[in-house]
C-alpha positions in Angstrom: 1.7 -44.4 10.6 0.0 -41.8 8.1 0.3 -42.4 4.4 1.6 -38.8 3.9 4.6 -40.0 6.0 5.8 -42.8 3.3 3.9 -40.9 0.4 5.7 -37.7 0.0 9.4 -39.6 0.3 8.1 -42.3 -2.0 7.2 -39.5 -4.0 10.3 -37.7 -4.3 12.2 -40.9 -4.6 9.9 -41.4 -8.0 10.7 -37.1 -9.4 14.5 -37.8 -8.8 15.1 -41.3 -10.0 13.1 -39.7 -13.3 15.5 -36.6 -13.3 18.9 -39.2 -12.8 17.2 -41.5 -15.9 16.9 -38.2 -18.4 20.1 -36.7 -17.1 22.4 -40.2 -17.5 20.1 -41.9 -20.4 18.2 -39.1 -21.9 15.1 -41.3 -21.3 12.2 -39.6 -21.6 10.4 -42.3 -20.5 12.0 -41.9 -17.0 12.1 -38.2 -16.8 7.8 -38.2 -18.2 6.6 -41.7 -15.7 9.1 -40.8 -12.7 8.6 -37.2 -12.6 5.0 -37.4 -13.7 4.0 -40.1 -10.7 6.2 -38.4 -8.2 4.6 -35.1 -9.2 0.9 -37.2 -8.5 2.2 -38.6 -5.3 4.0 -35.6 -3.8 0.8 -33.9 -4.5 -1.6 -36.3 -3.3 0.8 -36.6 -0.1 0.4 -32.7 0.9 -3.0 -33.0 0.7 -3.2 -35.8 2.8 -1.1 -33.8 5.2 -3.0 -30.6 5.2 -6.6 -33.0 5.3 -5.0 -34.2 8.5 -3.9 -30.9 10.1 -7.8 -30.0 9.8 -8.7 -33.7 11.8 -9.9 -35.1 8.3 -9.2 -37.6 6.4 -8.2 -37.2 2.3 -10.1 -40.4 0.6 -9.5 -39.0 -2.7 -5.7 -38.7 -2.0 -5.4 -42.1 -0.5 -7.5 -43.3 -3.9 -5.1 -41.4 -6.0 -1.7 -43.1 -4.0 -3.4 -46.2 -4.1 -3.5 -46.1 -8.2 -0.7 -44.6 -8.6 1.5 -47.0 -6.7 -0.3 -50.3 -8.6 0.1 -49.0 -11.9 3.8 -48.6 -11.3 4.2 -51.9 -9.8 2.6 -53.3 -12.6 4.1 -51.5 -15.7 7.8 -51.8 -13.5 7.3 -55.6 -13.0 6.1 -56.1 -16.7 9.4 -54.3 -17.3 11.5 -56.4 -14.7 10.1 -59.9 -16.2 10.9 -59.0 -19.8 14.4 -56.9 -19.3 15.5 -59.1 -15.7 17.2 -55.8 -14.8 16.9 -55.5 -11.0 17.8 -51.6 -11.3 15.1 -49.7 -11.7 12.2 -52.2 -12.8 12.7 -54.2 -9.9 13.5 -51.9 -7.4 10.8 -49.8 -8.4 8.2 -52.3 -8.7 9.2 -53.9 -5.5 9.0 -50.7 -3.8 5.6 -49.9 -5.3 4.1 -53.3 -4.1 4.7 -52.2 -0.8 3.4 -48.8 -0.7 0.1 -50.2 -2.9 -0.6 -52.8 0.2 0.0 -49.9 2.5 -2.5 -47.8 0.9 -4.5 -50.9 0.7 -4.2 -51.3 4.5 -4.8 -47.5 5.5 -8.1 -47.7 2.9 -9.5 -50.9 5.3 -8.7 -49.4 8.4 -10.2 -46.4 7.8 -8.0 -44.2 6.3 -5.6 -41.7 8.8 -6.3 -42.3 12.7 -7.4 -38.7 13.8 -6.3 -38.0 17.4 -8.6 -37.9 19.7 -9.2 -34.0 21.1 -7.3 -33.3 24.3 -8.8 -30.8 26.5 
């Protein structure tokens, strides 16, 4: 599976839970961090896409995931130990474990598996 596959959904996920925190709280907290990292990661995601449709791999992008999705799980799971409120620290930091040890995993193995050329 290519990061850009969970990255650009993950992504999104991040730019509208932002937009529904400002909207229904008028958190600019959740409207600056949510749309701000899903901005990062939507971004990063593309590139990692177009990197691929040219048989390359996008280090940088996978770099720039990889941060991105351990800062949130850290700064969400500081947030879900001190407020125990499962909706959105938790589910946000739980998410962004994941994705982190995915990146972590694509990183050790090499990054996105080019197909071989077929002739």
């Amino acid at each position: 599976m290519h990061d850009f596959c969970f990255t650009i959904p993950y992504g999104l996920l991040l730019i509208g839970g932002g937009l529904f925190g400002y909207f229904r709280k008028g958190s600019t907290a959740s409207l600056a961090g949510g749309v701000g990292i899903g901005l990062l990661l939507t971004l990063a995601g593309y590139f990692s896409l177009k990197a691929f449709e040219r048989k390359k791999n996008s280090y940088p992008a996978l770099i720039l995931e990889t941060v991105c999705a351990a800062i949130l799980t850290w700064v969400m799971g500081q947030r879900y130990v001190q407020t125990s409120k499962f909706m959105p620290a938790g589910v946000v930091a739980g998410i962004s474990a994941l994705m982190t040890v995915f990146y972590l995993y694509k990183i050790a193995t090499g990054g996105n598996h080019i197909p071989a050329k077929t002739k």
